[in-house]
N, CA and C of each residue as an Amber inpcrd file, in Angstrom:
protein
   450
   0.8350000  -1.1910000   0.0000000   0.0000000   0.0000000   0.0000000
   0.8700000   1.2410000   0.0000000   0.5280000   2.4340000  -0.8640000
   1.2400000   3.7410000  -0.2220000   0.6050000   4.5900000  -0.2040000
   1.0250000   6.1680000  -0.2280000   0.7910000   6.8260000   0.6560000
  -0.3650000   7.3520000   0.0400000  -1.0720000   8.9380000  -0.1680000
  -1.7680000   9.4200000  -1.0210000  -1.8090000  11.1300000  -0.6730000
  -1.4470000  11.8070000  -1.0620000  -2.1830000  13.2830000  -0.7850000
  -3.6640000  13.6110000  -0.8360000  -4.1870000  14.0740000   0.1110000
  -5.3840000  14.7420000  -0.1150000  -5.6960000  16.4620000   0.0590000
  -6.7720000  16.7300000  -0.5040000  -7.2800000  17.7860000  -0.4840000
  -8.4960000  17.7490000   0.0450000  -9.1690000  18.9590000   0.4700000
  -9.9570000  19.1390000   1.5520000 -11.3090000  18.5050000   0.9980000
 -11.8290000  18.8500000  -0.2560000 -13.1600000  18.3360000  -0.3630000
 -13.6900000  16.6770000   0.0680000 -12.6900000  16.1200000  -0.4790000
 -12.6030000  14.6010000  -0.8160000 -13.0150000  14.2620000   0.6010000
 -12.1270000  14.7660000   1.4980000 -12.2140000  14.4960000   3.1880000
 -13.3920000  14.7280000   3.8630000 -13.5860000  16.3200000   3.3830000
 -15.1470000  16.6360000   4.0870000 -16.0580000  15.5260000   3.8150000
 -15.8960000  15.2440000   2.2830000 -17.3810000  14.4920000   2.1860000
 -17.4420000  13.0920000   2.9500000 -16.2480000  12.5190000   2.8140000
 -15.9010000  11.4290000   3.6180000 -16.5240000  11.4090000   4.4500000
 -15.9370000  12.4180000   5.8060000 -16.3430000  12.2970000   6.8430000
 -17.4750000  12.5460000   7.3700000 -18.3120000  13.5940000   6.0600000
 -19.6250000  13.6130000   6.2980000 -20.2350000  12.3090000   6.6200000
 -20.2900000  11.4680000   5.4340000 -20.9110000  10.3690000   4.6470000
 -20.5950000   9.1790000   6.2020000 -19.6880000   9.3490000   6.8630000
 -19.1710000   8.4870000   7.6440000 -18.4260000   7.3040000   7.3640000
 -17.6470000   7.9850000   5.9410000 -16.8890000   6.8210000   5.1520000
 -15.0470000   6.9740000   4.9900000 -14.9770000   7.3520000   6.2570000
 -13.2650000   7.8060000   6.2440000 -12.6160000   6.3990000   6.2890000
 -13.3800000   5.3150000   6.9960000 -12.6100000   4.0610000   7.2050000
 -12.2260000   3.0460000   5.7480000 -12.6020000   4.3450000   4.6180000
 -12.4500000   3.6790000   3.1970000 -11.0630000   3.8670000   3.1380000
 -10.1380000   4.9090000   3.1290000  -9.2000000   5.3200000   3.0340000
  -7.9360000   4.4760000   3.8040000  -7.5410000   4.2770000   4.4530000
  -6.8090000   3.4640000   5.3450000  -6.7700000   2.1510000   5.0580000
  -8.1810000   1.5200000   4.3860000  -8.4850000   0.3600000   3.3880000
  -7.3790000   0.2480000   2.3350000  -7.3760000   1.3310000   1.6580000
  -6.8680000   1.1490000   0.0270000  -4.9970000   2.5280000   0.5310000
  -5.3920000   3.0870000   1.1010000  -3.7150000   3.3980000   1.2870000
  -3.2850000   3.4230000   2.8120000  -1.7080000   3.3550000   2.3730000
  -1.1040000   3.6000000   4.1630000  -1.3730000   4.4180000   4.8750000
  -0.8400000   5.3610000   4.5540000  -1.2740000   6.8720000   4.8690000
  -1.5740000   7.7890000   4.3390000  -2.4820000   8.8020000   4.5990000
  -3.2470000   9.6380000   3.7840000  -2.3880000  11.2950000   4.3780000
  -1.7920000  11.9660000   3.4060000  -0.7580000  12.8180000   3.9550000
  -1.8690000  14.0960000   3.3800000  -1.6020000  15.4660000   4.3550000
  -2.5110000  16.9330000   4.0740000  -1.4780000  17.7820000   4.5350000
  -1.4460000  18.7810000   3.7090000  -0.5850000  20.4540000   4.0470000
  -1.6740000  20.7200000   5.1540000  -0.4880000  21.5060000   5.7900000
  -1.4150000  22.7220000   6.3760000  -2.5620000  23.1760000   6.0900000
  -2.6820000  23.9200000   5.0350000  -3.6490000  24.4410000   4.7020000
  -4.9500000  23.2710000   4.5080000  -5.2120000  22.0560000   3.9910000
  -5.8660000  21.3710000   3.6930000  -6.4130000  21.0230000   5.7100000
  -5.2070000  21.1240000   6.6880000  -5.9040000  21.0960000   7.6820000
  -6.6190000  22.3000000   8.5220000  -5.9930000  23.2940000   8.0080000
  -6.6170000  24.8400000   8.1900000  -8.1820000  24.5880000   7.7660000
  -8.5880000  24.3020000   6.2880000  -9.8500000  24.1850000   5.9390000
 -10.4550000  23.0230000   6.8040000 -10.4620000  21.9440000   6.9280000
 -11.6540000  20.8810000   7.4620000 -11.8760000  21.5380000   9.0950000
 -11.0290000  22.2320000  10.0220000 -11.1640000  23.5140000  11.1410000
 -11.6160000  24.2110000  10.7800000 -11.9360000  24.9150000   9.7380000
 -12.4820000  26.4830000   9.9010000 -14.2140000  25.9730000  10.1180000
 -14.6420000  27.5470000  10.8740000 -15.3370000  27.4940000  11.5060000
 -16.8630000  27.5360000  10.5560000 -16.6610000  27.6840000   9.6760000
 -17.8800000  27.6830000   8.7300000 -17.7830000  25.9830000   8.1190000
 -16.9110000  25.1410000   8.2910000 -16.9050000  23.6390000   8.1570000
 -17.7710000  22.9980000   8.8750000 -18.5610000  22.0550000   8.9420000
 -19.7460000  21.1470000   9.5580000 -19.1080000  20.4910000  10.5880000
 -19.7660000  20.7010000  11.8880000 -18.8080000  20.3290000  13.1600000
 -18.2950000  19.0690000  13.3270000 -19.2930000  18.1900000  12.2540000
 -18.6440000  16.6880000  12.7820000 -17.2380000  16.7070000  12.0540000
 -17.3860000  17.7580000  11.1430000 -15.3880000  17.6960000  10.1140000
 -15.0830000  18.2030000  11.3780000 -15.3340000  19.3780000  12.3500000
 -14.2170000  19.9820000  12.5820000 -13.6740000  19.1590000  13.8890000
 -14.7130000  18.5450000  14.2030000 -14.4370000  17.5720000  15.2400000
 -13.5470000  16.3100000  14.9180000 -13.4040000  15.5930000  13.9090000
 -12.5960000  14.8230000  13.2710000 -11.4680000  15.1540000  13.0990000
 -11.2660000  16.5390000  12.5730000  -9.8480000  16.9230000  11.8960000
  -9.2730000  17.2960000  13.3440000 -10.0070000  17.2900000  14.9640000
  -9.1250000  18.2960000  16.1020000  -8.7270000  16.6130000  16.8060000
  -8.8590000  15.4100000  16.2100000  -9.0460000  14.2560000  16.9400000
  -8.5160000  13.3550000  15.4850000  -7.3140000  13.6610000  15.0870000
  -7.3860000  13.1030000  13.5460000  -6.8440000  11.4840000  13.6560000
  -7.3750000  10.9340000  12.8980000  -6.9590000   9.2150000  12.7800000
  -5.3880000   9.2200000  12.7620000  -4.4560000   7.8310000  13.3360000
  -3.5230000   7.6910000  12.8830000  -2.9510000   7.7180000  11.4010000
  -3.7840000   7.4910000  10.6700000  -3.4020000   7.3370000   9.6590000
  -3.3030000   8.7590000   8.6350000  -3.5990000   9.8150000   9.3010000
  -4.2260000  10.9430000   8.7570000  -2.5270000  11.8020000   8.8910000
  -1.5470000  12.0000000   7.9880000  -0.4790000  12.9200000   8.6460000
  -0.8960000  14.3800000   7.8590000  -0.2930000  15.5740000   8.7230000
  -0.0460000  16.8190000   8.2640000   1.3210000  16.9390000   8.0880000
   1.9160000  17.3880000   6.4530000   3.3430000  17.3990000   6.4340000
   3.5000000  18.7420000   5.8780000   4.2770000  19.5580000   6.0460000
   4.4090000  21.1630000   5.5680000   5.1050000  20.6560000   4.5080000
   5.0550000  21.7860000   3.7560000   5.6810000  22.0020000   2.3400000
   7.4020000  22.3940000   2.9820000   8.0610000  21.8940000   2.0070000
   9.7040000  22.3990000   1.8740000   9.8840000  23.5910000   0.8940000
   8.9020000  24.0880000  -0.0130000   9.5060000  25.0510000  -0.5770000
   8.0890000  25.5950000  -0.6740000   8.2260000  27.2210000  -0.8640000
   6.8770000  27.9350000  -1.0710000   6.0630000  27.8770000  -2.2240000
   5.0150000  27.7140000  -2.0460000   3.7960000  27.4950000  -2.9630000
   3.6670000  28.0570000  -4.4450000   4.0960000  27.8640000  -5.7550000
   3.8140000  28.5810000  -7.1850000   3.0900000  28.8740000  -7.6390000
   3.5800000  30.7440000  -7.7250000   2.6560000  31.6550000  -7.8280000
   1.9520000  31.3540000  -8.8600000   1.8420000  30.2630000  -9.9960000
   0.9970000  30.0320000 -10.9770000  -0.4430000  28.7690000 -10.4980000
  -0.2550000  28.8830000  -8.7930000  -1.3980000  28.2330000  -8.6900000
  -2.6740000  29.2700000  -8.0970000  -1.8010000  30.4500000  -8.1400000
  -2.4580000  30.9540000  -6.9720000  -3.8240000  31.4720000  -6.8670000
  -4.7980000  30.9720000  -8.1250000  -6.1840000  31.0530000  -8.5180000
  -6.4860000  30.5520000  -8.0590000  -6.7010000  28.9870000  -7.5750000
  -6.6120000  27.7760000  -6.8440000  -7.0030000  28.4910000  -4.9070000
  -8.1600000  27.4010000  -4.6000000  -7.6540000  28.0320000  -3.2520000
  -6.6800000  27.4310000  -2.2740000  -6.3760000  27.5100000  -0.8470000
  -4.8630000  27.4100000  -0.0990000  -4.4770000  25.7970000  -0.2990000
  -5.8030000  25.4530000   0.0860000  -6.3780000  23.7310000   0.2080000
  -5.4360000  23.0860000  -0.9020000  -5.7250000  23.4880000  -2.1550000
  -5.6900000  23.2270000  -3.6780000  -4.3380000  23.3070000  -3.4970000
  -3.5170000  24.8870000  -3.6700000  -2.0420000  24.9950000  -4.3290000
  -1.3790000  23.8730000  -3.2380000  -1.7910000  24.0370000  -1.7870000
  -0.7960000  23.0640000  -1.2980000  -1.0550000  21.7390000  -1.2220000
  -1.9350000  20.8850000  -1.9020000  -1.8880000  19.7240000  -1.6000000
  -1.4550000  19.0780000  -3.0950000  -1.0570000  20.0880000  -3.9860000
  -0.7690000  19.8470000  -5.5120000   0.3600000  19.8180000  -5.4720000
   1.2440000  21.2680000  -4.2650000   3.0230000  21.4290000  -4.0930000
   3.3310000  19.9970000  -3.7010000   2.5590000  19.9950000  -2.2350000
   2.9080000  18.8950000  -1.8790000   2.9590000  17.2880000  -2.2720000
   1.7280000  16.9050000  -3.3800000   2.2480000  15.8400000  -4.2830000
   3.4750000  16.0690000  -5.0190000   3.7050000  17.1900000  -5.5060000
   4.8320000  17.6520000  -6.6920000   6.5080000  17.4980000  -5.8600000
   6.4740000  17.7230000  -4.5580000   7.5140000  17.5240000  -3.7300000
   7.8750000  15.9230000  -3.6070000   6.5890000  15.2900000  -3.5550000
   6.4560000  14.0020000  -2.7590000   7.0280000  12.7350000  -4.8390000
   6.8700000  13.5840000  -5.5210000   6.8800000  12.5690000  -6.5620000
   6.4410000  11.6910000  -6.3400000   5.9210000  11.2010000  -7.5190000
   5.2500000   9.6420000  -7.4720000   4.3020000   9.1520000  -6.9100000
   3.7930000  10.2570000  -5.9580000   1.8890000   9.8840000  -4.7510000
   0.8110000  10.4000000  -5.8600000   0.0840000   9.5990000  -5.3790000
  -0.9680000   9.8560000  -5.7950000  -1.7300000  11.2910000  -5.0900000
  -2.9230000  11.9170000  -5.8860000  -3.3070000  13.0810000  -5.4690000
  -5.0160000  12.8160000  -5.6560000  -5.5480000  13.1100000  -4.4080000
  -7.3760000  12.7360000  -4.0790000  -7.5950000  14.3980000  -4.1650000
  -8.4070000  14.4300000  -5.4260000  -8.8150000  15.8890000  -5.7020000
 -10.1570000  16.0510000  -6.5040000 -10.9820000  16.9010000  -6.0640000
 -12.1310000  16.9630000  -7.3240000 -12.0500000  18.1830000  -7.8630000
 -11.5020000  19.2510000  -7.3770000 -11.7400000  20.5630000  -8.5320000
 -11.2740000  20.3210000  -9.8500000 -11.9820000  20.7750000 -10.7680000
 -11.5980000  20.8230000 -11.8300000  -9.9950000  21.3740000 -12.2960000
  -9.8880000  22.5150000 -11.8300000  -8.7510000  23.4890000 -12.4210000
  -7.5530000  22.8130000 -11.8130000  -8.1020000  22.3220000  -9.9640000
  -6.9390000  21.6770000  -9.8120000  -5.9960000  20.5690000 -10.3710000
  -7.1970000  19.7520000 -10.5270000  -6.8390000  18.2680000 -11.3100000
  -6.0960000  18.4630000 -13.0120000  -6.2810000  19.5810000 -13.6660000
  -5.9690000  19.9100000 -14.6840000  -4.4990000  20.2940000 -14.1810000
  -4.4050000  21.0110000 -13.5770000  -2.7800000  21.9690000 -13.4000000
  -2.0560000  20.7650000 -12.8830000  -3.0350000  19.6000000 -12.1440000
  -2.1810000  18.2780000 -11.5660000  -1.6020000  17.2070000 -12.5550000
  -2.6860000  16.9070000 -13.8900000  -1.9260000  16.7890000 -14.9290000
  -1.2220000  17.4420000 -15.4930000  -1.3210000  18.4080000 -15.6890000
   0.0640000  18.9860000 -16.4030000   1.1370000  18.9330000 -16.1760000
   1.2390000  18.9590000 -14.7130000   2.2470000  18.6360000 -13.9510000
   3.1610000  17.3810000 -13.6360000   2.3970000  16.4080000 -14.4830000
   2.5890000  14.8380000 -14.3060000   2.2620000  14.1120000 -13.0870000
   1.6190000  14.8660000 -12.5870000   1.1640000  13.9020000 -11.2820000
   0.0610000  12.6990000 -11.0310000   0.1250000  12.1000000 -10.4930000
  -1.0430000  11.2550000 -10.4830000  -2.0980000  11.5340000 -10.0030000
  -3.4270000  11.1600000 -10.3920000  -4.4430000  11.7360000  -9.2210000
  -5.8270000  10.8190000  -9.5880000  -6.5720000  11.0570000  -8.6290000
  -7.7790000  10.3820000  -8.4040000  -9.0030000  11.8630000  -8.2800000
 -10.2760000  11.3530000  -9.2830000 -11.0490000  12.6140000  -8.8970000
 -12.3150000  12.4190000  -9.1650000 -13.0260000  13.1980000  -7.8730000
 -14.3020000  12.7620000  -7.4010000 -15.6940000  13.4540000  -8.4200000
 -16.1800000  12.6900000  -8.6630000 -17.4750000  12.9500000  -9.6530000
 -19.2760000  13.5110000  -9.0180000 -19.9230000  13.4220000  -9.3100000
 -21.1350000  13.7700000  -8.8350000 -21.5310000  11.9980000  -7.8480000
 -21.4260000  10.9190000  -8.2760000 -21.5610000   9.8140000  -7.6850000
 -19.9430000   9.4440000  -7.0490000 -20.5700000   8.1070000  -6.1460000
 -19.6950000   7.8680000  -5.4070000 -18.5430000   7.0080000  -6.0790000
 -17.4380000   8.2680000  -6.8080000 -16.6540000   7.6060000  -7.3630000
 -15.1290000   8.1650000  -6.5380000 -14.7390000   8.3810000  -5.6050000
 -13.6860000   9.3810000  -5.0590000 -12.2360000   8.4920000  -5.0030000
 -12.4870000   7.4220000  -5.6890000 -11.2450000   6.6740000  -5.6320000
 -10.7930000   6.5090000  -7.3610000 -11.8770000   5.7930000  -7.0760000
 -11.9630000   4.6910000  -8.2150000 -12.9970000   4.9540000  -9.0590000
 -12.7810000   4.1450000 -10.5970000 -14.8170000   4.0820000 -10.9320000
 -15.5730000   3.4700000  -9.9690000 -16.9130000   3.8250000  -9.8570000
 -17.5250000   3.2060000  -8.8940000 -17.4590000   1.5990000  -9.3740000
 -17.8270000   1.0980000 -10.7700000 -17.7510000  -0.3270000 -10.9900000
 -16.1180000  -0.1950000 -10.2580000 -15.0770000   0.1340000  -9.7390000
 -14.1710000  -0.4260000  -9.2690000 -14.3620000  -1.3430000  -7.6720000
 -15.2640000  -0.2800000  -7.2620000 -15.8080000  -0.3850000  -5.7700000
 -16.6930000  -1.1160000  -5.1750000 -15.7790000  -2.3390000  -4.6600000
 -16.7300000  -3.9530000  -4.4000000 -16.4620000  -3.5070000  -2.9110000
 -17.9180000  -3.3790000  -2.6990000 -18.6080000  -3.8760000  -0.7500000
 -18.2240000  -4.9640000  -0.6530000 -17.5160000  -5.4940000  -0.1370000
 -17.4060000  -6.6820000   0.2190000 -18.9300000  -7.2140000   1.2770000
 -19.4340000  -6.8650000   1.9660000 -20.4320000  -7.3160000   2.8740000
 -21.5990000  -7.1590000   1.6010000 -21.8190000  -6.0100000   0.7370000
 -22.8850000  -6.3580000  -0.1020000 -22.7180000  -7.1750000  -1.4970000
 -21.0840000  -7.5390000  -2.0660000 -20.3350000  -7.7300000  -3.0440000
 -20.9710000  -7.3410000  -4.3640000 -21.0490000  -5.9950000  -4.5540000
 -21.4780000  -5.7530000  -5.2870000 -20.6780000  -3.9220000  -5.3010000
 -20.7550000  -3.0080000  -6.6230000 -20.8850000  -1.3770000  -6.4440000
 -21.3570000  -0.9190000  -5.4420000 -20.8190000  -0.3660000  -4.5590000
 -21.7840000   0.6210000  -3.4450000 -21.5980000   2.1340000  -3.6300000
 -23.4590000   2.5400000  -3.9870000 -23.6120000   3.9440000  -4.2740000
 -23.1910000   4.3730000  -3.1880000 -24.0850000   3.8380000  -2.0430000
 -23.6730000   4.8920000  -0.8120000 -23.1490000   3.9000000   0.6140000
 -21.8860000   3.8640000   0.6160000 -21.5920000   3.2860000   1.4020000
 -21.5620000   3.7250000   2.7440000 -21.9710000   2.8210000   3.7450000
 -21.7620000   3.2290000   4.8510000 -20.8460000   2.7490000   6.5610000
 -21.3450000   3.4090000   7.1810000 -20.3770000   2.6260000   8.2470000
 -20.4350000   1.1640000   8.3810000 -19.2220000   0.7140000   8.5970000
 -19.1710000  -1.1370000   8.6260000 -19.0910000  -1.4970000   7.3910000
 -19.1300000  -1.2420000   6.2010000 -19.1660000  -1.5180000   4.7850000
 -17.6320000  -1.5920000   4.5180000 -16.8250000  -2.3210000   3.8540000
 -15.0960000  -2.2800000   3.7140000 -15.1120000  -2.7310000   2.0570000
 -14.2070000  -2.2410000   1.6350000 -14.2960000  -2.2180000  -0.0550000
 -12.9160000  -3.0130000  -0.5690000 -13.0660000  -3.7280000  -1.3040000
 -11.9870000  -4.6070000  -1.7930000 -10.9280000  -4.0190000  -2.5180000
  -9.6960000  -4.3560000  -2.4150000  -8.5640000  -3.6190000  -3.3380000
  -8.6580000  -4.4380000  -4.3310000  -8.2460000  -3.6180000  -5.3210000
  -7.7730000  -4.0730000  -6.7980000  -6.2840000  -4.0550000  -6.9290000
């Protein structure tokens, strides 16, 4: 298994949905900038995020950036430029992102990435995503539900 960068949306919804225990499933550790932990805290975030992110899983690291953020992301919001630096530092991780602009500047960049759609696709295609307890696609998975690696 390795590691993965994330960005803030992917997480919120997660943890909305009560489906963070997907993540830790399919990678080791799930690595966030600063800023990506600045956002799931701020105070306009839904308390059960902000309560999660002040109590974060082992598996959850915050790693700062080594060099400052490029000024050609800086349309992008904080969440975005740094969890894009920070794949771009990390070479070779994968990157959990749904904005559009981001995921674009993330290819360009050669990076890898995973990106979330209107359905529950935030990994994978959803045909990737076997419930094991229902063995089948799960639209909406929920707590106790564990998903098979490919």
């Amino acid at each position: 298994m390795q590691a993965i960068v994330a960005d803030t949306t992917p997480l919120n919804y997660l943890v909305l949905i009560q489906a963070t225990d997907i993540l830790p499933e399919l990678y080791r550790t799930v690595l966030i900038p600063p800023a990506v932990k600045a956002e799931l805290a701020h105070a306009n975030t839904p308390a059960v995020v902000r309560a999660w992110i002040s109590q974060p899983p082992a598996w959850l690291e915050v790693v700062s950036l080594k060099r400052p953020v490029d000024s050609a992301l800086e349309h992008l919001d904080a969440g975005e430029r740094e969890a894009i630096s920070l794949a771009s530092e990390l070479q070779g991780i994968l990157l959990l992102m749904d904005e559009r602009d981001g995921v674009t500047i993330a290819r360009h960049r050669g990076l890898r990435w995973w990106v979330r759609s209107q359905r529950w696709t935030l990994l994978q295609p959803v045909d990737s995503l076997i419930c094991k307890p229902c063995s089948t696609g799960c639209a909406r998975p929920r707590s106790g539900h564990r998903f098979a690696s490919w």
